[in-house]
N, C-alpha and C positions, 0 to 999 in steps of 0.2 A: 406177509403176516407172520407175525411169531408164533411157531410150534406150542402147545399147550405143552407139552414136554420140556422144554427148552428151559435149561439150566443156568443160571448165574455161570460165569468164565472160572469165577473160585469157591465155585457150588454152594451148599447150603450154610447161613450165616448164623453165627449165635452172640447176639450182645449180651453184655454184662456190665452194671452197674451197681453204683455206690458212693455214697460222700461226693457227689460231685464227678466221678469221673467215671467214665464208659468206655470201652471198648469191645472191639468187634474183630472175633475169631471164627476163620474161614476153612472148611471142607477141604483144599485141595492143598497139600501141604499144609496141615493142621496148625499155620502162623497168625499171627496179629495183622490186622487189616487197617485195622485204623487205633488210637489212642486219644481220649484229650479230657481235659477238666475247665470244668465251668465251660463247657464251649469251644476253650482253645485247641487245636490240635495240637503236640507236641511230636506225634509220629507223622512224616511224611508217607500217608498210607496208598490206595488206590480205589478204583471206584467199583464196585461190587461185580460190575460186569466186563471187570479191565481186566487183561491176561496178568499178572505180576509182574511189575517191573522191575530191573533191576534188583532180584530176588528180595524185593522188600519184605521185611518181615517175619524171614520164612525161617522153618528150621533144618540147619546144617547137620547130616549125620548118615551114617558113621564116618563121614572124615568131615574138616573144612576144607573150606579154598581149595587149592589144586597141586594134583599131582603129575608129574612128569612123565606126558607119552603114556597115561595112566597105566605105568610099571610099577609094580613094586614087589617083594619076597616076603613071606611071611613063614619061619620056619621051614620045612623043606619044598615048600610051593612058589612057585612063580606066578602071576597073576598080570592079567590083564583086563583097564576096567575099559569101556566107552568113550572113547574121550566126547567128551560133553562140550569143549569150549575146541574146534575142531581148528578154529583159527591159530589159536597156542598150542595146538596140537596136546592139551593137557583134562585130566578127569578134573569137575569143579563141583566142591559142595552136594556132594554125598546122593542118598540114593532116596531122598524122602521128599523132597522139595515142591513134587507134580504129584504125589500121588494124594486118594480121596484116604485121608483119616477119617473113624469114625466115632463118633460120640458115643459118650461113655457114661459123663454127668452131667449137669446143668442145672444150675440156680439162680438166682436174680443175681450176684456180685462175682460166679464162679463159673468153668465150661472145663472138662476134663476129657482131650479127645487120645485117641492111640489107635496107633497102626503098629501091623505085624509083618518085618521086612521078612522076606522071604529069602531061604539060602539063594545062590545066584550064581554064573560062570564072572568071574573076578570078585565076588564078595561070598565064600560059599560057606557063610555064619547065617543064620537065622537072627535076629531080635526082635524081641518087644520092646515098643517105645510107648510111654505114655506123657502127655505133659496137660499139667493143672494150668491154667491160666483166670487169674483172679484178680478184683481191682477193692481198694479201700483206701483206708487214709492216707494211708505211704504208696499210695498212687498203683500201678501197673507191676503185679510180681506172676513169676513164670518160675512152676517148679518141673523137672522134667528129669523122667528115671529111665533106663535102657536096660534090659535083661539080655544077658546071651544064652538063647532058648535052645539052642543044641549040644553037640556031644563034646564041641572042639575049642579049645581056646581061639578069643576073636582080638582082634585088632579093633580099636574103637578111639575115635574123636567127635568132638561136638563144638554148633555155637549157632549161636544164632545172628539175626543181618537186619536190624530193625536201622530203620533211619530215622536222625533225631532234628527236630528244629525249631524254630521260633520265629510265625511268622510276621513278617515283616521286616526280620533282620538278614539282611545278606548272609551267605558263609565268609565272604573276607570278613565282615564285620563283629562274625561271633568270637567271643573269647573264650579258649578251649583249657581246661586243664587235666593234664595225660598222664598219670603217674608212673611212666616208665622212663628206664634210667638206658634203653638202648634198643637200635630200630636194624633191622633186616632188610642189607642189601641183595639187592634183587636182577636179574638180567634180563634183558629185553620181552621175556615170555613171562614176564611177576612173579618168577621163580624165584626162592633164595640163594644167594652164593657165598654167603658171609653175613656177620652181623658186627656193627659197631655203635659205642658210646654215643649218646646223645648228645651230653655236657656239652656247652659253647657251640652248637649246629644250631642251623635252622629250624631242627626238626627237635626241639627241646621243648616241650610242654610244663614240664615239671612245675613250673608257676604258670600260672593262667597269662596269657595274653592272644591277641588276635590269629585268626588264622591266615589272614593277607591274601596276598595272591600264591599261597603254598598249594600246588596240585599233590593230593595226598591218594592214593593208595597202597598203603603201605602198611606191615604186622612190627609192631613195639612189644616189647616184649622186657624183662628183668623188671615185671615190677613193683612198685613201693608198695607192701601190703599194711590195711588196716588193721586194727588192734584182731578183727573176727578172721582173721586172715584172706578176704575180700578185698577187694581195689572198686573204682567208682572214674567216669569220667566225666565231665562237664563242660556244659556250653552254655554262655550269657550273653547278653546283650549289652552294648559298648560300657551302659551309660547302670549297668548292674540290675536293671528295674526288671527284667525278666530271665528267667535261666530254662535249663533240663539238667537234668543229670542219672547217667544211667549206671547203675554198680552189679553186680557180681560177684559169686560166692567165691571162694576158697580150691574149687574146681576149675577156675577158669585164668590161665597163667599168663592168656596172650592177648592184646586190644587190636582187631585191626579197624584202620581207619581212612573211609574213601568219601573223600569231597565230591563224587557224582560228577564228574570231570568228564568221564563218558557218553553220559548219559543226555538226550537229546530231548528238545523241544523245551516246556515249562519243568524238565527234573533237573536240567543240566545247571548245576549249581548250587541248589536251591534249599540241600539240605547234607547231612553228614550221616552216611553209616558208620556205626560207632558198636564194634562185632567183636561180643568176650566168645573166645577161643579157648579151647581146653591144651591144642597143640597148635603150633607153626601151621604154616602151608609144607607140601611135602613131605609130611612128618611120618608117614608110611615108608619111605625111600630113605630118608634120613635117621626114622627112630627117635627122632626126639620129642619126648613128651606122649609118646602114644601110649594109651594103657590098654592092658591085654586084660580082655574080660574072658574069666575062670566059667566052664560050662554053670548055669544058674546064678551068676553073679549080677547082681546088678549095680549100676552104677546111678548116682543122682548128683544134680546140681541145681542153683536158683538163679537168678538176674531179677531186674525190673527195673523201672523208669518213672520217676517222679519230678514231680514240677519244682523248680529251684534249683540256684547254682552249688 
């Protein structure tokens, strides 16, 4: 018999609707749980009492992806985080991902939740994170600000890991279009070790076409920005008759993107994480792309995901 106590696996739920579309944002890692309009689902989400899989949804910070043997310097310190993914021996997707955020607003079309990291032994910054997450005409938008609440400058990266789909339509059979002009090679741990041009590869998006039997995961990155200085990626169906498409602000420089290749039983295949990044993976070790937030500074950025190619 279930405890009268006994919690949801991604705790307390708050939907939000409008114009047709809903969505449903969850207590433990303050992410997207589900998305869809008129009925469809376009986020490959999970079911309210399912542990997250495959960090669907969730959000990444202060770093993405992963860092190496999670070493890294930061000014005159050396640091050491956890390593989280113990098989690559490397730290993955930041320090917020398990923990219960807590609500802040709520209204029929809107949910504003945040949590307050705590300084740490390998992260010893304090932040405030807050993120809006809102649905209306232009479908699923996520606005999300990060404060460095203490005395020292911080290192920071962000991004978020929603999976996108269409169902009924295979991942070979969706057609992807990826506006970057070059992708990061990577060594046996999905570490970077280089990065090269896209043009005439495989791994060229830049016109829409199928994704085949391409096993992707992989961070693209130099890329083609919109007039708002934003970028957008897209996934449709053969025959054009349904799409997604998911875009991002002007803070977000990197797309990574994982066919679910790993991932087992009914997910293995079945949809596309499709993750704006503010930095690389590595990017603490590397420096690239990482902004260092000023004691009181905060930083902001948007995404969202709407139906059509």
């Amino acid at each position: 018999m279930d405890s009268p106590d006994r919690r949801p696996l991604s705790g307390a739920q708050w939907t939000i609707a409008a114009a047709g579309h809903e969505a449903v944002v969850v207590e433990v890692g303050g992410g997207v749980r589900a998305y869809r309009h008129d009925g469809v689902d376009y986020l490959d989400g999970y079911a309210e009492d399912e542990l997250c899989p495959g960090c669907a949804g969730q959000v990444l910070a202060p770093w993405p992806n992963r860092i190496r043997d999670g070493r890294y310097a930061f000014g005159d310190r050396s640091l050491q985080l956890t390593l989280t993914e113990p098989e690559r021996g490397v730290a993955i997707h930041g320090l917020v991902n398990w923990v219960p955020w807590q609500l802040l607003e709520h209204s029929a079309d809107a949910v504003t939740l945040g949590y307050d990291l705590p300084a740490q032994p390998g992260y010893p910054w304090p932040l405030r994170l807050r993120s809006r997450w809102s649905v209306g005409p232009d479908g699923l938008r996520a606005e999300h600000e990060v404060t460095n609440t203490g005395g020292e400058a911080a290192p920071f990266g962000f991004a978020v890991h929603p999976y996108l789909r269409l169902p009924g339509v295979a991942v070979d059979d969706l057609a992807m279009l990826l506006p970057a002009r070059s992708r990061l090679l990577l060594d046996s741990r999905l570490l970077p070790i280089g990065a090269t041009p896209v043009a005439g590869t495989e791994y060229d998006w830049t016109s829409r076409r199928r994704i085949g039997a391409a096993r992707l995961d992989l961070t693209f990155g130099d890329v083609a920005r919109d007039d708002d200085g934003g970028s957008a990626v897209s996934l449709a169906a053969p025959d054009g008759s349904a799409g997604v498409r998911i875009w991002a602000d002007r803070e977000f420089g990197w797309w990574q993107v994982f066919t679910g290749d790993t991932l087992t039983g009914e997910r293995h295949r079945r949809s596309v994480a499709i993750e704006p990044m503010t930095c690389p993976p590595d990017a603490f070790r590397s420096g690239r792309d990482v902004m260092t937030l000023a004691p009181g500074e905060t930083w902001r950025g948007a995404w969202g995901v709407r139906p059509g190619a």
